[in-house]
C-alpha positions as CSV (number, residue, x, y, z in Angstrom):
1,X,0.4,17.5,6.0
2,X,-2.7,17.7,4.1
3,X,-3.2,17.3,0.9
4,X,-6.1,18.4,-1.4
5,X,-5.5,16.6,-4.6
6,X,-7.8,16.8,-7.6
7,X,-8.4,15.0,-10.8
8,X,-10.1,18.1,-12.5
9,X,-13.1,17.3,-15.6
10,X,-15.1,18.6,-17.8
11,X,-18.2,18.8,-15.5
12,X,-17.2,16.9,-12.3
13,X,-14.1,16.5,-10.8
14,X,-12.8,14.2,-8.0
15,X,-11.0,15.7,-5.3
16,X,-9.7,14.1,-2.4
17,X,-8.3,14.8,0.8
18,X,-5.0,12.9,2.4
19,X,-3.4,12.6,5.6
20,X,0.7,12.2,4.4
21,X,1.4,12.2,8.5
22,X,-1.0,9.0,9.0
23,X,-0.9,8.1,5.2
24,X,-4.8,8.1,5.3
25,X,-7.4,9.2,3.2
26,X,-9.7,11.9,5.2
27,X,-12.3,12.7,2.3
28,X,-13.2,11.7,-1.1
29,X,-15.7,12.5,-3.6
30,X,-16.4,13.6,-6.8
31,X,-19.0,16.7,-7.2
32,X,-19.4,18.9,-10.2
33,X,-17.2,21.5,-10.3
34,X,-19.3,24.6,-9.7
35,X,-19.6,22.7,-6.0
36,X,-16.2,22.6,-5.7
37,X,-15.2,25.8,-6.1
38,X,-17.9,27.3,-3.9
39,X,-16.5,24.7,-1.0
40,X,-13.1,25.9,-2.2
41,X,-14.3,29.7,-1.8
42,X,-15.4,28.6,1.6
43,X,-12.2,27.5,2.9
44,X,-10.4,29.1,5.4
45,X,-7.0,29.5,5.4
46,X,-4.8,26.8,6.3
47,X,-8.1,25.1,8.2
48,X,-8.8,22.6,5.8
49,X,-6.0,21.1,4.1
50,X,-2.0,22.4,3.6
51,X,-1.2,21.8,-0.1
52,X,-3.2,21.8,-3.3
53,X,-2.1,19.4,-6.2
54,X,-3.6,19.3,-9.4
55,X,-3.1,17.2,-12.1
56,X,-3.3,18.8,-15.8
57,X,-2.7,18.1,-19.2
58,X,0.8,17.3,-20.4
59,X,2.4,20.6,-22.7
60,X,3.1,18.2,-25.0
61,X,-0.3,17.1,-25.4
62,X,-1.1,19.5,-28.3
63,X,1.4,18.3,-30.5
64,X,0.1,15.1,-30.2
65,X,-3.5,15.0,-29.9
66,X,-6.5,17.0,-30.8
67,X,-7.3,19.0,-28.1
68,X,-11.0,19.5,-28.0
69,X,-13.5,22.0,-26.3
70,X,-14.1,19.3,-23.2
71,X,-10.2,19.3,-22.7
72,X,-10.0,22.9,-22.8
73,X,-12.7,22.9,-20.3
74,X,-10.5,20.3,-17.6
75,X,-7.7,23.3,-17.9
76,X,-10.3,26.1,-17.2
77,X,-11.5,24.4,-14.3
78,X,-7.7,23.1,-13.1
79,X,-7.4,27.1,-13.0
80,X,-10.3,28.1,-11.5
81,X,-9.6,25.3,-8.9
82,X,-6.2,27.4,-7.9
83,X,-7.9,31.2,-8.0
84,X,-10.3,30.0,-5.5
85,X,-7.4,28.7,-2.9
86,X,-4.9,31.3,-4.1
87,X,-6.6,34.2,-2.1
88,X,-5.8,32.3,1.0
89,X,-1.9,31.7,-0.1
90,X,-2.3,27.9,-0.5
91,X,0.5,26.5,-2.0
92,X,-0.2,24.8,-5.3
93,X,1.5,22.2,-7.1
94,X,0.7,20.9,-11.1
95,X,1.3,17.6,-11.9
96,X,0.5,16.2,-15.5
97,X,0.2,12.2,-16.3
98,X,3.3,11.5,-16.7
99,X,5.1,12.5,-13.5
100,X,2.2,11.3,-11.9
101,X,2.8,7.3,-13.6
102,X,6.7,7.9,-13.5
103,X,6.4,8.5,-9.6
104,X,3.4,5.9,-9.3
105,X,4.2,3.2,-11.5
106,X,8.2,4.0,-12.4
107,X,7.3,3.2,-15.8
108,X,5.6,6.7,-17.8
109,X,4.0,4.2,-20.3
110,X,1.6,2.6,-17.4
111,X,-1.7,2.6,-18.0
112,X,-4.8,3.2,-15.7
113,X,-5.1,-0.4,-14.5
114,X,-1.2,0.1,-13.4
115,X,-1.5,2.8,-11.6
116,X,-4.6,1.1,-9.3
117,X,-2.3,-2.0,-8.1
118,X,0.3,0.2,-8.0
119,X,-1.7,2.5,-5.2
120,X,-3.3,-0.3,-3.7
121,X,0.1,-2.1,-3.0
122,X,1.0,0.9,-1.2
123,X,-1.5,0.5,1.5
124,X,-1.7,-1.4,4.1
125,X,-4.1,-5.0,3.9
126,X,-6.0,-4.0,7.1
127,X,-9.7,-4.6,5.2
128,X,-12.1,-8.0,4.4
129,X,-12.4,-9.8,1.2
130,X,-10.4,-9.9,-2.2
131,X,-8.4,-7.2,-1.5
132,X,-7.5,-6.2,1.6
133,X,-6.9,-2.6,0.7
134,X,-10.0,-2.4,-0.4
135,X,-12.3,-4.2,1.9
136,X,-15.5,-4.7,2.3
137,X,-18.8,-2.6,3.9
138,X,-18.3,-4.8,7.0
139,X,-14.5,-4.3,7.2
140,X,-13.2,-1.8,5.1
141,X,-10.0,-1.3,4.2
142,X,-8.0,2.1,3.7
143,X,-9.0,2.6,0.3
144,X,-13.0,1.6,0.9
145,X,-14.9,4.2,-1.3
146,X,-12.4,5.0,-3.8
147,X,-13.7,4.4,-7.0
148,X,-13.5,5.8,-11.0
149,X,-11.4,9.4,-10.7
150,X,-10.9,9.1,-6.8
151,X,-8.1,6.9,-8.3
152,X,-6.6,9.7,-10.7
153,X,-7.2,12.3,-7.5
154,X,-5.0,9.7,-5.1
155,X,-2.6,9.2,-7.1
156,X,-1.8,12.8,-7.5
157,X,-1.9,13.1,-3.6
158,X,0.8,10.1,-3.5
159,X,2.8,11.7,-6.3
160,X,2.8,15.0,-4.3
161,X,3.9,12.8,-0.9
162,X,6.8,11.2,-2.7
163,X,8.0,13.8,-4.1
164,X,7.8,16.4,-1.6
165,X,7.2,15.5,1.7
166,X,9.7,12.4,1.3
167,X,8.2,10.1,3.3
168,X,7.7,7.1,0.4
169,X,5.5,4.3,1.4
């Protein structure tokens, strides 16, 4: 199954194709969001990936926290994100933080950092260097490339793969 998982933003969001079946990452990037709905528009159904998972802000968030225009602007675009996929009955999952560090870390108070060993202890050591995972330009490892929100975006695709296609790493 494929996933297309995305860390929706305020201007750019990073979205991020993976492989549950070969537990591989096929695509990652992180474009502005007008980009990503035009390649989303594009898509043809069930062609390019199998399942969409977003994450989104917590509905407790409001009680807690300010909720500004730039946040406001993440949900718009985690909404637009679906309409451009719904016309082609792609299924779509929601996943705010919380779930997503619960399933990731087992602990819903782990921050960031957590959640990057948690991934990269997931994978498989196969690249160069300091971590493995990682690797290096020479020898990459599965996780070569992912960097700043391709994290938040792969973590929701792993969240997703626990949860639903039960095959755990």
């Amino acid at each position: 199954m494929i996933i297309l998982a995305i860390d929706p933003g305020f201007g750019k969001s990073a979205w991020l194709l993976f492989n549950s079946n070969k537990m591989q990452i096929e695509f990652a990037a992180i474009f502005s969001n007008a980009q990503i709905i035009e390649s989303l528009s594009r898509t043809k159904p069930k062609t390019g990936f199998d399942i969409l998972a977003i994450e989104i802000i917590n509905n407790t968030f409001s009680r807690t926290r300010y909720i500004g225009p730039e946040i406001m602007m993440t949900q718009f675009w985690a909404g637009r994100f679906y309409q451009a996929v719904n016309n082609n009955n792609i299924e779509t999952f929601y996943y705010h933080r919380k779930q997503i560090v619960t399933t990731i870390c087992g602990n819903p108070t782990a921050n960031d950092s957590d959640i990057r060993q948690a991934l990269i202890g997931r994978f498989p050591a196969t690249g160069a260097g300091k971590r493995p995972q990682i690797g290096t330009k020479k020898k990459p490892g599965p996780l070569y490339g992912i960097h700043k929100d391709l994290w938040s975006a792969l973590a929701v695709a792993v969240t997703h793969m626990e949860l639903f296609c039960r095959q755990a790493f």
